[in-house]
C-alpha positions as CSV (number, residue, x, y, z in Angstrom):
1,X,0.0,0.0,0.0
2,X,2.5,2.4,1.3
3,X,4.5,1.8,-2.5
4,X,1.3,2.3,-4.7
5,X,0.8,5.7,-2.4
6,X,4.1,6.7,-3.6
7,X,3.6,6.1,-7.0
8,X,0.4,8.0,-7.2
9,X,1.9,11.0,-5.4
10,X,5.2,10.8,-7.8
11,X,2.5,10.9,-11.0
12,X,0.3,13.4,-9.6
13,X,3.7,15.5,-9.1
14,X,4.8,14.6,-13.0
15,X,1.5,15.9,-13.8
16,X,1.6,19.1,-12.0
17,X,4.8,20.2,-12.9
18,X,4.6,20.3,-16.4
19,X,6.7,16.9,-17.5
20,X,5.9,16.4,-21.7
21,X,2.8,14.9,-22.3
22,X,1.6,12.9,-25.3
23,X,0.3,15.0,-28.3
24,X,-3.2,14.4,-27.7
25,X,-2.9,16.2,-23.9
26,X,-1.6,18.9,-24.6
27,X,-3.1,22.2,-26.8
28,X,-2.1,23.5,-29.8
29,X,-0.7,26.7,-29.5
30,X,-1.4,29.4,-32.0
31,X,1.6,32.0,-32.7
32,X,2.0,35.3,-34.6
33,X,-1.4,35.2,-35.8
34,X,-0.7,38.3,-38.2
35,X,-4.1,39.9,-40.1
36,X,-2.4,43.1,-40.8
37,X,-2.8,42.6,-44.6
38,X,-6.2,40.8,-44.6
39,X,-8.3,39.2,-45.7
40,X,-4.8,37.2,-45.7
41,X,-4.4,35.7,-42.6
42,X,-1.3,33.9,-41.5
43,X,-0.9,32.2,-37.8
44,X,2.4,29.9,-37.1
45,X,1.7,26.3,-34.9
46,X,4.2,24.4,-33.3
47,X,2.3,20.7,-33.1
48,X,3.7,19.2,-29.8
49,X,4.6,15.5,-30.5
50,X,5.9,16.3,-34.1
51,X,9.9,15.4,-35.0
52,X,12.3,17.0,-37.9
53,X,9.9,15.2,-40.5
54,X,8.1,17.5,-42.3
55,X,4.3,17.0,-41.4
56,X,2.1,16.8,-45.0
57,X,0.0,19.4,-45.7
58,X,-3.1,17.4,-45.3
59,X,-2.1,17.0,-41.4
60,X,-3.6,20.5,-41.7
61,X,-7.4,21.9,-41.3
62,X,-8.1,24.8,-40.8
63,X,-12.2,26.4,-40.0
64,X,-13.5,29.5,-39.7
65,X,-16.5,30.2,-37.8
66,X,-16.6,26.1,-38.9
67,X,-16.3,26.3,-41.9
68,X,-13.3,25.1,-43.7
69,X,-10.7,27.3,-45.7
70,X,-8.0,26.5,-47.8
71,X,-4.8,27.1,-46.6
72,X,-1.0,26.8,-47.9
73,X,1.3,25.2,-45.6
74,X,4.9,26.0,-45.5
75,X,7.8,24.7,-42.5
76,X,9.3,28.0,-41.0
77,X,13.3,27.6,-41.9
78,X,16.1,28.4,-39.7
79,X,17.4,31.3,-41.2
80,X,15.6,34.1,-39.0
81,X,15.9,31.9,-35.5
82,X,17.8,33.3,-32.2
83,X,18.2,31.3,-29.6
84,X,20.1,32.5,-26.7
85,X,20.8,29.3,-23.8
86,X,20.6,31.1,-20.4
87,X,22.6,28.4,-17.7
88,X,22.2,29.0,-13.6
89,X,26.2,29.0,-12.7
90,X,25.2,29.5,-9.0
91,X,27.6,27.5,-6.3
92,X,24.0,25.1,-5.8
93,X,24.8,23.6,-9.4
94,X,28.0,22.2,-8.6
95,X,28.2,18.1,-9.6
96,X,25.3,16.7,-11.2
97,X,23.4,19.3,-12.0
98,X,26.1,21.1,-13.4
99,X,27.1,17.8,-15.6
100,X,23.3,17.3,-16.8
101,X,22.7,20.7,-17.4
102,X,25.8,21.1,-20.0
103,X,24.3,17.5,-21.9
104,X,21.0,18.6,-22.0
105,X,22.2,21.7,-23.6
106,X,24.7,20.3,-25.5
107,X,21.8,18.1,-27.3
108,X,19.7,20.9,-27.6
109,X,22.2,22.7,-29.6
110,X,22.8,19.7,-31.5
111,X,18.6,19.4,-32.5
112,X,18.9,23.3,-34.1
113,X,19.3,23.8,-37.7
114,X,22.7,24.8,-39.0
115,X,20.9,28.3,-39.8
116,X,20.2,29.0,-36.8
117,X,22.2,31.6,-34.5
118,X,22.9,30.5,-30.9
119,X,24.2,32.3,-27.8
120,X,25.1,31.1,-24.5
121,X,24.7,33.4,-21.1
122,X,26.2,32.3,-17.8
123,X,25.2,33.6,-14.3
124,X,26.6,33.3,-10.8
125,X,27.0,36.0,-8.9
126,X,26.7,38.5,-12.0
127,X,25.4,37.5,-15.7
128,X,28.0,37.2,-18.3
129,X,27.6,36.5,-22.5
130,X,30.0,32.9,-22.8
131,X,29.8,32.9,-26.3
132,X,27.8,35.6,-28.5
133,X,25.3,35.0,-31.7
134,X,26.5,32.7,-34.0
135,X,26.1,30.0,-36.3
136,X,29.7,27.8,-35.1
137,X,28.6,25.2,-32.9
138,X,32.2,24.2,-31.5
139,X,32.3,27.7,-30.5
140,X,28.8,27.0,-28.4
141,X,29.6,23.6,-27.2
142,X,33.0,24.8,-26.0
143,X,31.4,27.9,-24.2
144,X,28.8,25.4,-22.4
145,X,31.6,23.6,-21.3
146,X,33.8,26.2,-20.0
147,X,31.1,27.4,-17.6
148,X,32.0,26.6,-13.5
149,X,29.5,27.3,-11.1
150,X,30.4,29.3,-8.1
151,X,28.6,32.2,-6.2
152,X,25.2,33.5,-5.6
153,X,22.3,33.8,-8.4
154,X,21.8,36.6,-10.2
155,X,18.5,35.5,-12.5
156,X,16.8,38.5,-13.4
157,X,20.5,40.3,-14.8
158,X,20.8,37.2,-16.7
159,X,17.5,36.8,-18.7
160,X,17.2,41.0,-19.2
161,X,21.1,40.1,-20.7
162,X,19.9,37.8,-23.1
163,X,16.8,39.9,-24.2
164,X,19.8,42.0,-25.3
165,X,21.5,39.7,-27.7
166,X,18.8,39.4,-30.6
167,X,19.4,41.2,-33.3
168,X,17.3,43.3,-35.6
169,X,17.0,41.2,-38.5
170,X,16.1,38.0,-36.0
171,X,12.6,36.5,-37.5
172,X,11.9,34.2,-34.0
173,X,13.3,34.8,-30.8
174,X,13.7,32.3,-28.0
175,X,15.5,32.1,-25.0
176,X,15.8,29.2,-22.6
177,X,16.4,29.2,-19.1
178,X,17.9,26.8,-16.7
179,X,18.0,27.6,-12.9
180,X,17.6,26.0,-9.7
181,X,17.4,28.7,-7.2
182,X,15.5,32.2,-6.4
183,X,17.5,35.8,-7.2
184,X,19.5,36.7,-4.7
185,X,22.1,39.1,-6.5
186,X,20.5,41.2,-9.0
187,X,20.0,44.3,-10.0
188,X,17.0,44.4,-12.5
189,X,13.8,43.9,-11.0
190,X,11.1,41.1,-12.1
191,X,8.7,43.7,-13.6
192,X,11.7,45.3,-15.2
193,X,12.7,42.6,-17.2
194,X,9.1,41.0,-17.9
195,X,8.4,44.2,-20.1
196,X,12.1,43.8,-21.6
197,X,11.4,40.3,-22.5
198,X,8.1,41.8,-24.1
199,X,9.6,44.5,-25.9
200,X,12.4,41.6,-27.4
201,X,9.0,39.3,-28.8
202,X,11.1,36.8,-27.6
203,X,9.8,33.7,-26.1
204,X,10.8,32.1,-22.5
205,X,10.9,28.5,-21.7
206,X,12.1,27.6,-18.6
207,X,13.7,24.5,-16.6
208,X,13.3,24.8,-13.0
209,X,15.3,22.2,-11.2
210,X,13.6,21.6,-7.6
211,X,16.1,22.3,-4.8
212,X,14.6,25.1,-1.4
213,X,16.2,27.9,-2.6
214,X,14.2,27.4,-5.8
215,X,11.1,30.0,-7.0
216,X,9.0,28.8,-9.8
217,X,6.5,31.2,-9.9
218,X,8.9,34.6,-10.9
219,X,10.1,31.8,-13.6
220,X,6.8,31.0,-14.8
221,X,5.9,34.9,-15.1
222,X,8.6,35.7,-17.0
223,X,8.0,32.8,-19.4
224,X,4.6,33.8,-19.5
225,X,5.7,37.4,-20.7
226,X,7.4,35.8,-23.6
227,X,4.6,33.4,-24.5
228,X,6.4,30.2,-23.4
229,X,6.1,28.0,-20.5
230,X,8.3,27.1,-16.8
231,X,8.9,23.4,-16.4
232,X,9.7,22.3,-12.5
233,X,11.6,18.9,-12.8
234,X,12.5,16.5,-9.9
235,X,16.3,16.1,-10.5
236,X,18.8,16.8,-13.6
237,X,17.9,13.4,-14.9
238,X,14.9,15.2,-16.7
239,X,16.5,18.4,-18.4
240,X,17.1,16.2,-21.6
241,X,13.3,15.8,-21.7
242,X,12.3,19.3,-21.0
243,X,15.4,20.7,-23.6
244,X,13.9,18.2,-25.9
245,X,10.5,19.6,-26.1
246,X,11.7,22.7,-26.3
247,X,13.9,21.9,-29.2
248,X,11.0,20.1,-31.0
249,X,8.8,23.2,-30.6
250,X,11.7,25.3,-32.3
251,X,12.1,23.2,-35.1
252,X,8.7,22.4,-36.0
253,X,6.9,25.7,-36.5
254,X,4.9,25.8,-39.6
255,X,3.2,28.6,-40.7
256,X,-0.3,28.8,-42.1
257,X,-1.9,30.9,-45.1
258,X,-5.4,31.4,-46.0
259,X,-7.6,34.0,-47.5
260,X,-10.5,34.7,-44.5
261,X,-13.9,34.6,-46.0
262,X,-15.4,36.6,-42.5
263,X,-15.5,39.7,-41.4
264,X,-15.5,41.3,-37.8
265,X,-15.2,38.6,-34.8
266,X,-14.4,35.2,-36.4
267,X,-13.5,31.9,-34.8
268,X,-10.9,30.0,-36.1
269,X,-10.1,26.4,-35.3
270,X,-6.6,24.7,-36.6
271,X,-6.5,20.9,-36.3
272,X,-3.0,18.8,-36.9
273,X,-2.6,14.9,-37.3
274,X,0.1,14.2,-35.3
275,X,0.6,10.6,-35.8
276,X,-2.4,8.4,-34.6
277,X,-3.3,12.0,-32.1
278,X,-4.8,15.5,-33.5
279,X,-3.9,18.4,-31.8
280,X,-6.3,21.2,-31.7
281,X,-5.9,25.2,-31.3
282,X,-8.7,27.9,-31.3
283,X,-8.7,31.7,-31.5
284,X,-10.8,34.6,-32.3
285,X,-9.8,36.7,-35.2
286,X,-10.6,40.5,-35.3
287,X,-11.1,41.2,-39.1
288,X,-11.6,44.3,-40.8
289,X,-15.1,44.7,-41.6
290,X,-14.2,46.3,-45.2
291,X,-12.3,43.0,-45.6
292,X,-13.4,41.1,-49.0
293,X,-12.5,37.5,-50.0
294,X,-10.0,37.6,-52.5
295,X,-11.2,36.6,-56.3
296,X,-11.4,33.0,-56.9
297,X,-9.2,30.8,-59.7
298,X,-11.2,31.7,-62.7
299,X,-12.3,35.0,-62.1
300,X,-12.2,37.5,-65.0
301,X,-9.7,40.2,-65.6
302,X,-12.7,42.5,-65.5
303,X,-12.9,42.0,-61.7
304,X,-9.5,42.6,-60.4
305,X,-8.4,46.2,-59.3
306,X,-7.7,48.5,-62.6
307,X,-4.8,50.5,-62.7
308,X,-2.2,51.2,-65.5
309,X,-0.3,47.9,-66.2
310,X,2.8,47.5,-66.3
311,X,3.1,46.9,-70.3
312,X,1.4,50.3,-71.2
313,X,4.0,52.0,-69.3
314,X,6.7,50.2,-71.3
315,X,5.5,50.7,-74.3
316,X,4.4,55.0,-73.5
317,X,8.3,55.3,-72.5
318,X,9.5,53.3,-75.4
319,X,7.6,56.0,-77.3
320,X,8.4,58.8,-76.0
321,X,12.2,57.3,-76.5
322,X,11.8,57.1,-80.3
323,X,10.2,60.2,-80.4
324,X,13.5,61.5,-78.9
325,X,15.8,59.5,-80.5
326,X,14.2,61.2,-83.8
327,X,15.2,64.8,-82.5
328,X,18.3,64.3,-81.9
329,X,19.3,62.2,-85.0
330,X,17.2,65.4,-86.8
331,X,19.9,67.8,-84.9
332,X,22.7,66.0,-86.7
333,X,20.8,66.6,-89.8
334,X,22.7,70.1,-90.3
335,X,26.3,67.6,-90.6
336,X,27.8,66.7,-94.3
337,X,25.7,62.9,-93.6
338,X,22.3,65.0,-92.9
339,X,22.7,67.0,-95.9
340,X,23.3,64.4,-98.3
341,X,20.5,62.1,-96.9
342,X,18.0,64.9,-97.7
343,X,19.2,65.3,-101.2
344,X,18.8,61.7,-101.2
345,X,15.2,61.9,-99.5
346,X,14.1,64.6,-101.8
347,X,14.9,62.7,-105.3
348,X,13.4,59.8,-103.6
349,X,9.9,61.1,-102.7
350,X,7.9,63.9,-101.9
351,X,6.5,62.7,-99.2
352,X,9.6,61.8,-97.4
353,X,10.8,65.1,-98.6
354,X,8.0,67.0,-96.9
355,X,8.1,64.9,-93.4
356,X,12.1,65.2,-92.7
357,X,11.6,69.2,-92.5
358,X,9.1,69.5,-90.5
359,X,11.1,67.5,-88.0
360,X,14.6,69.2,-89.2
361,X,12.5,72.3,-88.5
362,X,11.4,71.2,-85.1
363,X,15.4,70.2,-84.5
364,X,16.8,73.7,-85.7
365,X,13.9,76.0,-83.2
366,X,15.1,73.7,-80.3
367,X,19.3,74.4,-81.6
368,X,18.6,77.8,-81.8
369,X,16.5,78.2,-78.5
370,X,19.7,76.3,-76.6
371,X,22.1,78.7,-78.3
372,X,20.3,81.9,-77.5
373,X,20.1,80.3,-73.8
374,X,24.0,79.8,-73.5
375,X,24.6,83.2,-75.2
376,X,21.9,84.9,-72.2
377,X,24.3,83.0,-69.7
378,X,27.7,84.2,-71.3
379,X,28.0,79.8,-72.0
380,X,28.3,79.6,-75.2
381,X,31.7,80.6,-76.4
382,X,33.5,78.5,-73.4
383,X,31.0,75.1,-74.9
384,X,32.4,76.1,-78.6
385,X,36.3,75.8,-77.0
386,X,35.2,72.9,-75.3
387,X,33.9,71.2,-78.1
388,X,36.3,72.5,-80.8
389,X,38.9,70.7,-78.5
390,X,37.4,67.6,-77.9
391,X,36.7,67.1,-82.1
392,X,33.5,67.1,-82.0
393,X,31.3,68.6,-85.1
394,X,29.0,70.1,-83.3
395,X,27.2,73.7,-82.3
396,X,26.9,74.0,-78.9
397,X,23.2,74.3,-78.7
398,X,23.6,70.9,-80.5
399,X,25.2,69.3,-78.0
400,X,23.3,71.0,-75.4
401,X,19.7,69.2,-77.2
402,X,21.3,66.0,-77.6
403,X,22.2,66.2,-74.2
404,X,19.1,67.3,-72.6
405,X,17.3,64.7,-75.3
406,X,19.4,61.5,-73.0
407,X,18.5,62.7,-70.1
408,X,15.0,63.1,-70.9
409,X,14.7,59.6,-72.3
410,X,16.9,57.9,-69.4
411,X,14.4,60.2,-67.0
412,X,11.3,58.9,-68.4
413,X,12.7,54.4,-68.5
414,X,13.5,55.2,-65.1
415,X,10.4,56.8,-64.1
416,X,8.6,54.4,-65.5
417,X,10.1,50.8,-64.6
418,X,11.3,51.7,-61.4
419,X,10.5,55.6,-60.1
420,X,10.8,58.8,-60.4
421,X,13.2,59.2,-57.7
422,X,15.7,56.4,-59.8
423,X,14.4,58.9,-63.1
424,X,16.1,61.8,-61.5
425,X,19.1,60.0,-60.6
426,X,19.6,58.8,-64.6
427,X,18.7,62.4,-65.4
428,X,21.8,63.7,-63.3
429,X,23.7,61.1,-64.8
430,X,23.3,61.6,-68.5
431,X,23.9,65.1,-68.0
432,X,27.6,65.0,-66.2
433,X,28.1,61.8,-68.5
434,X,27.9,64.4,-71.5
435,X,30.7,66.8,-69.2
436,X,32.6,63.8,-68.9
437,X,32.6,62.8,-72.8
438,X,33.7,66.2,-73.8
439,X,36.8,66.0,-71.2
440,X,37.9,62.3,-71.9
441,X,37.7,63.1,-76.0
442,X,39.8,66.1,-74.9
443,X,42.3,64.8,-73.4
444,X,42.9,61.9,-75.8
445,X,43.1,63.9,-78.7
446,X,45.5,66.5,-76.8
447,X,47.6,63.3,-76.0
448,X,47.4,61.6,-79.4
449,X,48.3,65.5,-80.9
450,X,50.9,65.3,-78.6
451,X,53.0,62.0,-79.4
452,X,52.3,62.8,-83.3
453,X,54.0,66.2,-82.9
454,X,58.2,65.3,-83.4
455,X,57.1,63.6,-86.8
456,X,55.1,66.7,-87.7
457,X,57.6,68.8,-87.0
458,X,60.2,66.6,-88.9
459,X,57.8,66.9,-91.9
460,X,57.9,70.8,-91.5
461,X,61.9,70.6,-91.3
462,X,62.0,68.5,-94.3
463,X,60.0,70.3,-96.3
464,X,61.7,73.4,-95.6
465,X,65.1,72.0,-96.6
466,X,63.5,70.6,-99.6
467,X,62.6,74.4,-100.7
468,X,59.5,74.9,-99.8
469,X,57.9,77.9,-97.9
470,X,56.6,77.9,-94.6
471,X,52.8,77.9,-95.6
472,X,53.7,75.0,-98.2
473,X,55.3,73.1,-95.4
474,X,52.1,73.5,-93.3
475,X,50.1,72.2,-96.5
476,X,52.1,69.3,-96.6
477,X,51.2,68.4,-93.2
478,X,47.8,68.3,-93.4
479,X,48.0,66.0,-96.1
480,X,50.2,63.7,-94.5
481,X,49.9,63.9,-90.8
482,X,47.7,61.5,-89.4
483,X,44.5,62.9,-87.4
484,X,44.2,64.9,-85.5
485,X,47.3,66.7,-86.5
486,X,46.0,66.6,-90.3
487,X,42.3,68.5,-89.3
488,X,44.3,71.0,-86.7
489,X,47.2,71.8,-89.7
490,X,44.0,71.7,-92.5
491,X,42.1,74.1,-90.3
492,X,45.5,76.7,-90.0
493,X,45.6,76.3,-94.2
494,X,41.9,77.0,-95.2
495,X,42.2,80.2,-92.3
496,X,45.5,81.6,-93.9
497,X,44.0,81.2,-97.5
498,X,41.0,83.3,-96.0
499,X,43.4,86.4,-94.9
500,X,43.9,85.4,-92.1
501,X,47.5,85.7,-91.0
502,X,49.5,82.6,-90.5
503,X,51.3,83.3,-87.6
504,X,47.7,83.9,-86.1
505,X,46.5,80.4,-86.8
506,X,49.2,78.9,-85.7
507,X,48.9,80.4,-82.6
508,X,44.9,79.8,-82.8
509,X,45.6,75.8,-83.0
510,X,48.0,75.8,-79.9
511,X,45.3,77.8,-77.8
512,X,42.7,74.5,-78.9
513,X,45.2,72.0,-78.3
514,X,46.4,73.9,-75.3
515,X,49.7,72.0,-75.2
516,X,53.5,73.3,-73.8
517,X,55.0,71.7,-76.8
518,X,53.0,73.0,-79.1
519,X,53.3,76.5,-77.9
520,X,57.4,75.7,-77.9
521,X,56.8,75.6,-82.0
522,X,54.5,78.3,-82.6
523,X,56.9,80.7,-80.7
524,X,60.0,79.1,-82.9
525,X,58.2,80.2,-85.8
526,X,57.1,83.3,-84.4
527,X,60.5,84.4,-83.7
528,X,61.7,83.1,-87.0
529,X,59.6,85.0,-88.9
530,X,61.0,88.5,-86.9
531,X,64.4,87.5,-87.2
532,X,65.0,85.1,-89.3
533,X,67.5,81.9,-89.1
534,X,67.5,78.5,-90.0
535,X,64.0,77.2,-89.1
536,X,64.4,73.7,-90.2
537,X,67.0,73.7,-87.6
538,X,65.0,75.0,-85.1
539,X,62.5,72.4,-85.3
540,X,64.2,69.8,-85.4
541,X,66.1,70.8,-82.2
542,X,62.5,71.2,-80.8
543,X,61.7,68.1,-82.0
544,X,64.1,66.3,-80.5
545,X,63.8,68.0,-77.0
546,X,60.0,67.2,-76.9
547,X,60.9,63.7,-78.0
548,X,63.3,63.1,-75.2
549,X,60.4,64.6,-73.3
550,X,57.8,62.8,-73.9
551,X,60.3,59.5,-73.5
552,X,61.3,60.7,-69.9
553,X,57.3,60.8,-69.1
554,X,56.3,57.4,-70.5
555,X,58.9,56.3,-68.5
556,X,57.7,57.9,-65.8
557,X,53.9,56.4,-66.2
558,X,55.4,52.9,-66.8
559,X,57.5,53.4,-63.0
560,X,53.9,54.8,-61.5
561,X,51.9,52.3,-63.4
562,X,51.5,49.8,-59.9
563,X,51.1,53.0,-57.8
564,X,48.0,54.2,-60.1
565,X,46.7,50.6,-60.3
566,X,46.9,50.4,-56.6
567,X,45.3,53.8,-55.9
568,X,42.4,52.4,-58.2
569,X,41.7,48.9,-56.3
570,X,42.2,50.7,-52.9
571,X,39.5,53.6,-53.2
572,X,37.1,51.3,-55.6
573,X,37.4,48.0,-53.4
574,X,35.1,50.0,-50.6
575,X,32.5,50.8,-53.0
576,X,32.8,47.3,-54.4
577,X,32.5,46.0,-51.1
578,X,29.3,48.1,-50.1
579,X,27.5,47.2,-53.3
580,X,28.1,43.4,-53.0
581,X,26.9,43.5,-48.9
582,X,23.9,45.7,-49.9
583,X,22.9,42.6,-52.2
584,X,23.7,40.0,-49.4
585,X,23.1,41.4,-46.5
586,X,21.1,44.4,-46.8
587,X,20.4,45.0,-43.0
588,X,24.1,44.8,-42.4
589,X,24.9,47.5,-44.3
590,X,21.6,49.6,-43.9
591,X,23.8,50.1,-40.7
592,X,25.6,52.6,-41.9
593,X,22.9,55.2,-43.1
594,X,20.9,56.0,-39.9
595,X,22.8,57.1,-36.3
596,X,26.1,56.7,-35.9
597,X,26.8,54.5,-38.8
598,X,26.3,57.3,-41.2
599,X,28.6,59.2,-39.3
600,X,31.1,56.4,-39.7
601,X,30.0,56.2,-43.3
602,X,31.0,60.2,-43.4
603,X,34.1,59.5,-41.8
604,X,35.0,57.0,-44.0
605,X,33.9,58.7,-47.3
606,X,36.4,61.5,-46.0
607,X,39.6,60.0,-45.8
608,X,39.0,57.8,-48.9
609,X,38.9,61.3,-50.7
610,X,42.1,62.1,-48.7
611,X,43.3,58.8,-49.7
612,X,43.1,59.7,-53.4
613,X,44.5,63.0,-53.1
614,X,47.4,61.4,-51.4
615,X,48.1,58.9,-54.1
616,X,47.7,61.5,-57.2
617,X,50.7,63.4,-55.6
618,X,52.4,60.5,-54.9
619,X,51.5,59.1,-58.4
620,X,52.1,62.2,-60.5
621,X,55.7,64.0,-61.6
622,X,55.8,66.9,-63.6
623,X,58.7,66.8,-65.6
């Protein structure tokens, strides 16, 4: 008798203390039931009983106000869980409990998915972080193991510590707490960290090992601020069943999708087969009453929300691109190619001869109305230089429409496919593109001018020697020189056979090509022309001095080559860097643009630019 008493009180205590029970006995608990976008609903379940086997979908029913709904069924991954271990160090855990409480947690760790970030908190006579978030489980096992109890217990420090630990980006938050004794050393308070805990959405479990000293109810009021539960157990022996459970729960959330066909208060019921037991949770939905079932599979096109599609603004901005692409091939009509595709046009047809006008027409009001806005803003003769200097055959209000014509089409794609913020951005990037075309043609043809100048001038020495006259010599170049020496030399020609003098031309070209050499060999000539002297001489000392020049500074590009190359991967490989973590990690980097991450960003945009400056002086010799 006295042996069946005891084993009726040891299963009424099993029972009261929260030991895992079958499936069948215990609820089904319904989490983040989110109806912020209804009528889709979503609710997560955790089916007590159920393993790391995926349960079928048809394990799933879900009613509303008893009706049932179709719902889509999908296992909630790993990738957004935080689980932070929190492990009573006091001096009361020394031995066994100490022994079974690193196993139990040691399985437990084992059970999560490899996505899952873990930390470990000890606490003795003050909470301390073993081992912070992270996904290498040596790193947690070892941290487990390294902890020693000794001291007093400071519980409330310990779970407001690990409250601290999620981060921002964490989807589902859990932490799990082993103790076997009250607080007797902390600072926070119980209300304190119950509304931390709350503010964290993170869920408590807890493992309360039975000993005097222990206090299960402040346990189970935290845990029930966090949505979880406290577990008293007899002796160590039973952690691994109570970590178990709670590892099963985290690895077998599913969440649930349906559209919700009420409105107002609605019941919902969600039943799960778990093996030969069904499981069964129940809840009350608030739904907006404005809420309307969403169409069904078949429904017409007629009957979903109107609004321009997609397609129609595709093809408006692929319109409006033609159409812009016209005007500017129109403002290239007044070149050599223009002129002889009207004559063209105009014995072809006179239809085609009376539709390219109105459109050259349309071309030469929009040229003229950019060149009378440059000449308002003093503009136009420093855009001529530019453009005379880069090559390019064009007026400036020419360049100015073509210009203004790719920004406007670049504005309108962007608007279109992705905003008109992203619009405005490929606006301001056409238009300093356009600067930056006129500067890179520039300097390539001042550098290709450059190198071709020693065999110019030896073609004007030789020609001189051969009997020729100065203004002969210069005809000789620009038939023979390669461009852009041959236009620059043709342009000085056609001037001097228009009046103009030659001396003037000469000095004309070396104000376009803006070059020391060159201004070396127009003052040679001026001076010759004064004075008098051997000018083939002349030049070909010059030519030989710009020569050994020019030598001395490819050398000097060839030493600095690694230096430049260097500088380049150095202030790019930030950039580089930032883009390729924006695509991985967004959140990571989103960091740095709010608080004191942008003013780390600022900091670090700063001496990148100092950085730079630093390597073009290092990098550049002026010889």
């Amino acid at each position: 008798m006295r042996t069946l008493r005891a084993a009726l009180l040891a299963a009424a205590v099993v029972l009261v203390t929260g030991a895992p029970a079958s499936a069948a006995q215990q609820p089904l608990e319904l989490d983040a039931v989110d109806t912020a976008k209804a009528p889709t609903v979503s609710v997560s379940v955790t089916p007590p009983g159920a393993d790391e086997a995926t349960l079928p979908k048809g394990a799933f029913t879900v009613t509303e106000d008893g009706e049932e709904v179709e719902a889509t069924v999908g296992r909630v991954s790993g990738e957004e869980l935080e689980v932070v271990l929190v492990i009573d160090t006091s001096g009361s855990m020394q031995g066994t409990p100490m022994a079974a409480a690193k196993a139990a947690a040691g399985s437990f760790i084992n059970r999560m998915p490899p996505q899952a970030r873990i930390a470990v908190v000890g606490f003795g006579r003050m909470a301390v972080v073993a081992s912070g978030l992270g996904l290498d489980r040596a790193v947690t096992h070892f941290a487990i193991n390294s902890l020693r109890p000794n001291g007093e217990t400071a519980l409330f420090d310990a779970v407001a510590l690990a409250a601290d630990q999620f981060s921002p980006a964490a989807g589902r938050r859990s932490i799990v707490v082993l103790s076997d004794g009250a607080d007797t050393a902390s600072v926070a308070r119980p209300d304190a960290v119950q509304a931390k805990v709350a503010a964290a959405h993170a869920r408590v479990d807890a493992a309360v090992l039975r000993s005097p000293e222990s206090d299960a109810n402040v346990l189970a009021s935290m845990a029930a601020a966090g949505g979880g539960q406290a577990v008293e157990v007899a002796g160590p022996e039973a952690l691994d069943a109570v970590y178990d459970d709670v590892a099963t729960r985290l690895v077998s959330t599913y969440e649930l999708t349906w559209q919700s066909r009420g409105t107002g208060a609605t019941e919902v019921e969600v039943a799960v087969e778990v093996g030969d037991d069904t499981v069964v949770g129940r809840t009350t939905l608030d739904l907006p009453e404005a809420a309307a079932p969403a169409p069904e599979e078949g429904a017409s096109a007629s009957d979903e929300p109107t609004g321009t599609p997609t397609w129609a603004l595709l093809v408006g901005a692929a319109s409006v691109f033609v159409a812009l692409i016209l005007l500017a091939l129109s403002v290239l009509e007044r070149n050599g190619i223009g002129r002889r595709r009207d004559r063209l046009v105009r014995l072809g047809s006179a239809a085609s001869s009376s539709s390219l006008p109105g459109l050259g027409e349309l071309a030469e009001r929009a040229t003229t109305a950019a060149d009378e806005a440059l000449e308002r803003r003093g503009r136009k003769a420093a855009l001529h230089t530019a453009l005379e200097r880069a090559g390019l055959d064009l007026r400036p209000g020419e360049f100015l429409v073509l210009a203004g014509t790719a920004a406007a089409v670049l504005f309108l794609a962007g608007a279109a496919l992705f905003g008109v913020l992203v619009g405005l951005v490929l606006a301001a990037i056409a238009l300093a593109s356009a600067k930056v075309l006129v500067s890179v043609l520039t300097t390539r043809r001042t550098r290709a001018f450059s190198e071709q100048l020693p065999d110019t001038l030896q073609i004007l020495a030789g020609s001189l020697r051969a009997g020729y006259g100065l203004v002969q010599a210069v005809d000789a170049v620009s038939h023979e020189a390669p461009s852009p020496t041959q236009e620059e030399f043709r342009r000085v020609v056609l001037e001097h056979r228009l009046g103009r003098d030659l001396t003037d031309s000469l000095q004309a070209m070396s104000d376009r090509i803006d070059t020391e050499d060159l201004r070396w060999v127009v003052q040679a000539v001026d001076i010759h022309r004064e004075i008098g002297g051997d000018l083939a001489s002349i030049l070909d000392t010059v030519a030989g001095t710009i020569r050994e020049r020019g030598q001395i500074l490819r050398q000097v590009r060839a030493l600095t080559a690694e230096g430049r190359l260097s500088a380049y991967i150095l202030i790019a490989l930030p950039f580089v860097l930032a883009g390729i973590m924006r695509i991985v990690n967004p959140d990571y980097i989103l960091a740095l643009t709010k608080g004191s991450g942008l003013v780390m960003a600022m900091v670090g945009l700063g001496l990148i630019g100092l950085g730079a400056l630093w390597f073009r002086k290092l990098c550049r010799f002026v010889v």
